[in-house]
C-alpha positions in Angstrom: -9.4 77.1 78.9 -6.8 76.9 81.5 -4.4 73.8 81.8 -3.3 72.5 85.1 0.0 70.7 84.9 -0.8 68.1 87.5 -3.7 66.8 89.4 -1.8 68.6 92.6 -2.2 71.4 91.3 -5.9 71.7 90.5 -6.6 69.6 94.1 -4.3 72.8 95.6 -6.6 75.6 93.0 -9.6 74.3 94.2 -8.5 74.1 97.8 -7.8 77.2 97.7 -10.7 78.8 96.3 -12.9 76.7 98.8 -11.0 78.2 102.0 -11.1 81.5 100.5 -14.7 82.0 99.7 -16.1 83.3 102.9 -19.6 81.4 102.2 -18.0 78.0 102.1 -15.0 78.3 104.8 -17.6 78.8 107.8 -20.7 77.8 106.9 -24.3 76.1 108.7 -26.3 73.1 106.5 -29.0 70.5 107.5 -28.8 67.3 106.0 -29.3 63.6 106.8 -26.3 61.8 108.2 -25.8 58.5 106.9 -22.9 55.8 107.4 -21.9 57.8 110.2 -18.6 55.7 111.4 -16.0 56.3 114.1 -12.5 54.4 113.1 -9.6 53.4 115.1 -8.2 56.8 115.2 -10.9 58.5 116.6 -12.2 60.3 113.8 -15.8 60.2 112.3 -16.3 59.9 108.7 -19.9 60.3 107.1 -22.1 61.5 104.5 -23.7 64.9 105.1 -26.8 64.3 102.1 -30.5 65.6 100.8 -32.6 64.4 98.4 -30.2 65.7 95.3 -26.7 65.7 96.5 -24.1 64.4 99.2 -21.3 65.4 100.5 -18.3 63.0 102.0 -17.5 64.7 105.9 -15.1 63.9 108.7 -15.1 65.3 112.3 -11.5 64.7 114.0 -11.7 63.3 117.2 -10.9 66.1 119.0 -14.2 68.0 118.1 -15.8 64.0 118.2 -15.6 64.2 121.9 -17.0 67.9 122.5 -19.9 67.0 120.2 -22.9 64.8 121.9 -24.0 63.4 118.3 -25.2 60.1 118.2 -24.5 56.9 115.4 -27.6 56.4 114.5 -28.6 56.9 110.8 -31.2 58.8 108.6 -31.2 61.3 111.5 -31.5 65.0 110.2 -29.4 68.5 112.0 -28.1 71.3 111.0 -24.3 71.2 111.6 -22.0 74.0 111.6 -18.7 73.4 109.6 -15.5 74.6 108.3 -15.2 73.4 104.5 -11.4 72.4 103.7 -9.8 70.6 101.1 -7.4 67.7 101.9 -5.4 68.3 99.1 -4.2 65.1 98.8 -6.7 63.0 98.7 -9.5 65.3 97.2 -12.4 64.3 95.5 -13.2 66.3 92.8 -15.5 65.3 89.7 -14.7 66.3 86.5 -17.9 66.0 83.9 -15.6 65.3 80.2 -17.4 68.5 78.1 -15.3 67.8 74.8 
């Protein structure tokens, strides 16, 4: 078993291996937008989900305004993205195994 040393440095391992993998860097999925939200900043933050699994998305502003996509909810597209990891504030989950 390997042992990270910090929390930074698994977030910056598994950022890594996410913008390396050519499957996840550039990728197409359809799933149903929910909670879909545009802040002060311009940004859009939602959840890209099916009937098993979710996944937390943002779309910076400048893409926000090249992008004719509507607030609504429940509403289901196939959207092409570019996985990333914001290493500071990643969400990983770790399932405890010992």
């Amino acid at each position: 078993m390997y042992e990270f040393k910090s929390v930074s440095e698994l977030n910056f391992y598994a950022g890594s291996v996410i913008t390396s993998d050519s499957r996840l860097s550039s990728l197409s999925v359809t799933g149903e937008i929910s909670g879909f939200k545009v802040y002060s900043s311009g940004h859009a933050y939602f959840t890209l989900k099916d009937n098993n699994s979710q996944i937390a998305c943002v779309m910076f502003s400048s893409r926000l305004s090249s992008v004719s996509l509507s607030r609504r909810t429940a509403i289901k597209l196939p959207l092409r993205v570019r996985a990333e990891s914001i290493r500071q504030a990643a969400n990983i989950r770790l399932l405890q195994i010992l």
